[in-house]
N, C-alpha and C positions, 0 to 999 in steps of 0.2 A: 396724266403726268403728275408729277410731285404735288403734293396738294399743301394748302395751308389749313391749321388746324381746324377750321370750320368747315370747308371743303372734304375736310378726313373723315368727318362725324357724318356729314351728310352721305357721304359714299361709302361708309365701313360696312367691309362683308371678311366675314373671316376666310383667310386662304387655305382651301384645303389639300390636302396630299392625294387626295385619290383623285385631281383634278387629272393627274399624268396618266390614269388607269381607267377613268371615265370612256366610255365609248369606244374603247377596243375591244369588248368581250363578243361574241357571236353565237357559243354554246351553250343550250340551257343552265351547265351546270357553272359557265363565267357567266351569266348575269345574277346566278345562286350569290357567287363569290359577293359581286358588287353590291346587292342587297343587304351580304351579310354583314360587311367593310359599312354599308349608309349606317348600318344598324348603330353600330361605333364608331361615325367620322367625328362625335364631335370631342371626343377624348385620343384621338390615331392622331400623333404626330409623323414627321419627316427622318428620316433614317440617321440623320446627323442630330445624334444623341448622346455626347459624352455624360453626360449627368443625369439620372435616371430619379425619376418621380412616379410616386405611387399612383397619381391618378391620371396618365396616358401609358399609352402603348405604341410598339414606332409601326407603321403600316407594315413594312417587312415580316415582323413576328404577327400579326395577324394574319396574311397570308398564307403563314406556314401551319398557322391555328387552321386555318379553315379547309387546307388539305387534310390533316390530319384528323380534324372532322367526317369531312364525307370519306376518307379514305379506312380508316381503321375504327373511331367512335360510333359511326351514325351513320351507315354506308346507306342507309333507306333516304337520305336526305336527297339521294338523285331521282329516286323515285317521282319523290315530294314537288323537286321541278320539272320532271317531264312534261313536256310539252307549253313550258310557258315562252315566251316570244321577245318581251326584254326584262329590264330590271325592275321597272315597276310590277309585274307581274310576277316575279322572284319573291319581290318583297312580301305581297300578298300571302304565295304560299308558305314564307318562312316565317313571318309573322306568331302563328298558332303554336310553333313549335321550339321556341325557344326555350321556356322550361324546363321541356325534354330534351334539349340540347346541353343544358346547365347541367341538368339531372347524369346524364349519360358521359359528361366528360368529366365529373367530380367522382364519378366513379370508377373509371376508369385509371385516374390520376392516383384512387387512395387505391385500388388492384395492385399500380404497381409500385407502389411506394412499400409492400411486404417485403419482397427480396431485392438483392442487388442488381441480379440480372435480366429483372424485367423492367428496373430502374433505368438499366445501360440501353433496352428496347426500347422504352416510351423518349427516351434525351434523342437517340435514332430518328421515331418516329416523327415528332415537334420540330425536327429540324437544328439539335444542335446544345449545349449549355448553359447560351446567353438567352434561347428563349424558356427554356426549363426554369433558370431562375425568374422571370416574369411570370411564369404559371398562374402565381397565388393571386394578381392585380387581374390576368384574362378573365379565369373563375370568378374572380367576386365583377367583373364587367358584366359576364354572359348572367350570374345571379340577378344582378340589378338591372338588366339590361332596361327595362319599362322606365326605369327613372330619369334615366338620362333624356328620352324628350320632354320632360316636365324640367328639366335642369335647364335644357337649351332655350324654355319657354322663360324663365325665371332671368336667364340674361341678359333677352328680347326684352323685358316687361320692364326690367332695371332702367333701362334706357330712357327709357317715357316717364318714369317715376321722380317726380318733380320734390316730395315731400320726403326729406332727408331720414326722419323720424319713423315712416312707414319701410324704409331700406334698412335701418337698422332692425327693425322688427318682423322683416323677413328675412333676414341676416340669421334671426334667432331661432325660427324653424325650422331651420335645415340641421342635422342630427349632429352635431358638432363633436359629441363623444361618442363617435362610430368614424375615429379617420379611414376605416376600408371602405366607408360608401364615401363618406364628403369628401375623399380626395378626388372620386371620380365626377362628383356632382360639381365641386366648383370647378376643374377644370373646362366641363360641359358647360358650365356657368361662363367663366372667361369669355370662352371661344366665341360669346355671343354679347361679352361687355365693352362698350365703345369708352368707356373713360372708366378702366379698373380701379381707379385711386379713390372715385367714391365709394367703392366697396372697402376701400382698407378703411377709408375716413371711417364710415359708419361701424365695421368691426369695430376699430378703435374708441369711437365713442362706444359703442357694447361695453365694453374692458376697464373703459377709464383708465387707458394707459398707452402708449403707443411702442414700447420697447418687445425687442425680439422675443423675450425671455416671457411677457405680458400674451402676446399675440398664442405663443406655443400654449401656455399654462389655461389659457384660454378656448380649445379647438381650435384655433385659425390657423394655425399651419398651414392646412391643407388649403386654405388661401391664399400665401403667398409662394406655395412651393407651383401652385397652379398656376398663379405671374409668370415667374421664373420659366416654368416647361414651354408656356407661349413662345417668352421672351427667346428661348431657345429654339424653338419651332422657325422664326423668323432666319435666326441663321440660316436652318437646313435650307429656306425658299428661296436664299440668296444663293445659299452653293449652289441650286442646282440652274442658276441661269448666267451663262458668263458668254461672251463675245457676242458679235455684230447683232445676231438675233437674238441672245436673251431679253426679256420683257422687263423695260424697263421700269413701266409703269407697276410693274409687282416689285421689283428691288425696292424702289422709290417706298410705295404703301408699304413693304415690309419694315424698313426703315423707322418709317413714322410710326409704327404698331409698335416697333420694341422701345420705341422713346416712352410711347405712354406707358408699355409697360414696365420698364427698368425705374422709371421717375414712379409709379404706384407703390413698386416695394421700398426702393430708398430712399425716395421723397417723404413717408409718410408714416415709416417706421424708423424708428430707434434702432439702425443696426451696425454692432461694433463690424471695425474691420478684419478681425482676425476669427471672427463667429461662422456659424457656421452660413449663415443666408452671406454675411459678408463677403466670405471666399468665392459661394455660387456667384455674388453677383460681379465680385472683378474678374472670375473667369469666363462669365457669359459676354462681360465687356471686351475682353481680351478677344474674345472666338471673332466677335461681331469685326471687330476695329482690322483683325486681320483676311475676312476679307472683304472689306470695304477698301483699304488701302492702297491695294494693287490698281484697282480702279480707279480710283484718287489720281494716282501717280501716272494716269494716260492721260487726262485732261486736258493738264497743259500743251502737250505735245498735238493732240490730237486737234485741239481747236487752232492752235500756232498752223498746223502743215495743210489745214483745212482751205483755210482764208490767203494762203497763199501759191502761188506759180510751180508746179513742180520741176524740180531742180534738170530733168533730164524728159525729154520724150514731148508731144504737143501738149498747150495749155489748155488743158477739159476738166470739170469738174470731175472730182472724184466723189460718189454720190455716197458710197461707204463713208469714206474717212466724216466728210457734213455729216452724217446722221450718228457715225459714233462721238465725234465733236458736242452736238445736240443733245446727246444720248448723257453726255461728261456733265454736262450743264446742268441737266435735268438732276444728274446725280450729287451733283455739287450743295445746289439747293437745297436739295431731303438732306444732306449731311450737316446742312447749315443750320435749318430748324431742328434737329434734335442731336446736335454738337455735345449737349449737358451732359446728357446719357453715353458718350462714346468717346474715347481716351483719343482724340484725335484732334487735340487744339490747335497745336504748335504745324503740324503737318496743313491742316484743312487751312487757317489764316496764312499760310505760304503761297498754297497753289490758287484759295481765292484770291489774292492780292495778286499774284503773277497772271493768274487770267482773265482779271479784268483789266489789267495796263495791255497787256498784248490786245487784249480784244477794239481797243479802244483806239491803237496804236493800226492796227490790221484792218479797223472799219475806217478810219481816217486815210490811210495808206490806197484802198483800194472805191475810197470815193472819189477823192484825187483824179485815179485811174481812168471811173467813170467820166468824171468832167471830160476828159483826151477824148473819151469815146464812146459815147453814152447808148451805140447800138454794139456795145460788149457784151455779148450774151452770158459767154462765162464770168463775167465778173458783178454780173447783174445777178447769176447764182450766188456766186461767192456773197455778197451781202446781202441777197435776203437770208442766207443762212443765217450770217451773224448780226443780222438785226435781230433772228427770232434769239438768239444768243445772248444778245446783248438786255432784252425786254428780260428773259430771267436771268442775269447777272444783275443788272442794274436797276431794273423798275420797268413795270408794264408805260407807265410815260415816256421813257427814254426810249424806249424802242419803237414807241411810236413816232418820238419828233425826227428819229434815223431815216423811219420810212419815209416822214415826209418829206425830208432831207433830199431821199435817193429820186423821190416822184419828181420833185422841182425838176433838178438834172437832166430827170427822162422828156419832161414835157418841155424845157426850153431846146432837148435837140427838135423834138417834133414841130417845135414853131418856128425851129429855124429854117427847116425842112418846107 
């Protein structure tokens, strides 16, 4: 469930997109696929991508890469997995041949770049215009492809690296006048950094300068446009979970992921508001804050109908309405520790302030209750919900001294008993 900053570092795992794609495959040539997809998860963003960065690719358009791969570039590549059994066994065979996968589809790409009409075949074959123009970032992926677990190792190592001094100085050996490699390396870099803003700090100190204009003139671009593409990532993983069973506990960690990383590039950089990272980053806040909102805007309602009597029909727990009640809570929370990063002040101090008066107003109401009748089973639900409610509203304390509260009640019917 929503975690507090310490809790987030201790548990950060990057959320990947081929999580949805994982463990459906059955035929040699779908655990090829998945091998090829591990190959580049840690640059594959989520398909909700209105702002496009050179160093990801959305998973969608590599799919259609990797048809048109074994279908037209490199048809022997089924060959190559006959007979393997899952995806680790994929990975092994494709391993060796990557190279020759680079090799054979940069050649392919400059074939038909001679005439028009074999131009209008290969857009055909790839699947479409918008991934034609991604071409030139897949190519220089499937080139470098060997780099990127040294990249994803370099994010991991970041993490541990206590000595500020030593991060700026591997800061400096990554090829920073080559943005078609480093925008795929620090993205791979991100995807495995649990606090990106010491990576802008240490940039920064590199520069001796913190302004957008400094960071650019500098190679680091491709540093903070790799923030940003996260920070974007984070939406897609919010689109794709909404009602009774989306997972809350990823909204929540998504949440707290684009705080760190909106607060790494605007916190730490010099960026006017009408520039160009300025724009990204009030439209990446815009994306976010709409939809979080909708969400937002059940809370109240949802813990209000939870904790009370339904208006028509017998008095039973509604075991939905409690968990999506729970679920508001939980979301209210993560919205509350990284408010800074998301245009939702005036909104979020509303519905906090209204949900904790009703909640207080509805535990009070239906301890009451209790007293009258302390073998009320349903209302005995009803307030262990909203004590768990009320411990993240108000403080793991207070939801403690509720319980104690509700226990007194129970055990003075039993000894009346």
């Amino acid at each position: 469930m929503p975690q507090t900053e310490q809790k987030f570092k201790q548990s950060f795992r990057n959320i990947s997109p081929l999580a949805n794609v994982l463990g459906k495959k059955t035929r040699a040539t779908d655990y090829g696929e998945m091998a090829f997809l591990l190959g580049f998860e840690a640059i594959i963003v989520g398909d909700f991508a209105p702002i496009e960065f050179n160093g990801s690719i959305k998973l969608s358009h590599m799919r259609l890469v990797w048809t048109w791969l074994i279908r037209d570039v490199m048809p022997e590549i089924k060959e190559i997995l006959n007979g393997v059994a899952d995806v680790a066994g994929a990975q092994v065979a494709l391993q060796p041949h990557f190279s020759e996968i680079f090799s054979k589809a940069s050649d392919a790409i400059f074939t038909a770049s001679a005439k028009p009409d074999t131009q209008r075949r290969l857009i055909a074959q790839i699947g479409g215009e918008e991934v034609k123009t991604r071409i030139p970032i897949i190519i220089s992926a499937l080139k470098y492809h060997s780099l990127l677990a040294k990249a994803v190792n370099f994010g991991r190592s970041a993490n541990t690296l206590s000595d500020e001094a030593e991060l700026e100085s591997a800061l400096l050996s990554l090829p920073l006048k080559q943005p078609k490699i480093s925008s795929l390396l620090f993205h791979a870099i991100i995807s495995q950094t649990i606090e990106p803003s010491r990576l802008v700090i240490a940039a920064s100190n590199n520069i001796g300068g913190a302004s957008e204009v400094a960071f650019k003139g500098a190679g680091f671009e491709p540093l903070i446009e790799a923030i940003f593409a996260h920070a974007q990532n984070q939406v897609s993983i919010i689109e794709d979970q909404y009602g009774l069973f989306g997972d809350v506990d990823l909204i929540c960690n998504s949440i707290t992921r684009y705080h760190y990383l909106i607060r790494a590039a605007t916190g730490y950089v010099e960026i006017e508001r009408n520039s160009e990272w300025g724009k990204i980053a009030a439209q990446l806040t815009k994306c976010m804050a709409q939809r979080i909102e909708p969400r937002l805007n059940e809370v109240s309602f949802n813990v209000t109908s939870s904790m009370r009597k339904p208006r028509s029909g017998p008095d039973v727990v509604d075991a939905d309405l409690l968990l999506s009640a729970l679920n508001g809570i939980y979301l209210l929370v993560a919205v509350r520790e990284a408010r800074e990063s998301l245009a939702l002040n005036a909104m979020f101090e509303k519905i906090w302030n209204e949900t904790g008066q009703n909640l207080e107003i509805l535990i009070d109401r239906n301890m009451e209750l209790l007293k009258l009748d302390p073998t009320d089973n349903v209302i005995s639900q009803r307030l262990d919900g909203g004590i768990k409610m009320a411990g993240l509203r108000f403080g793991k304390e207070y939801g403690e001294v509720l319980f104690r509260a509700k226990q007194a009640i129970e055990r003075r019917q039993k000894q009346a008993i």
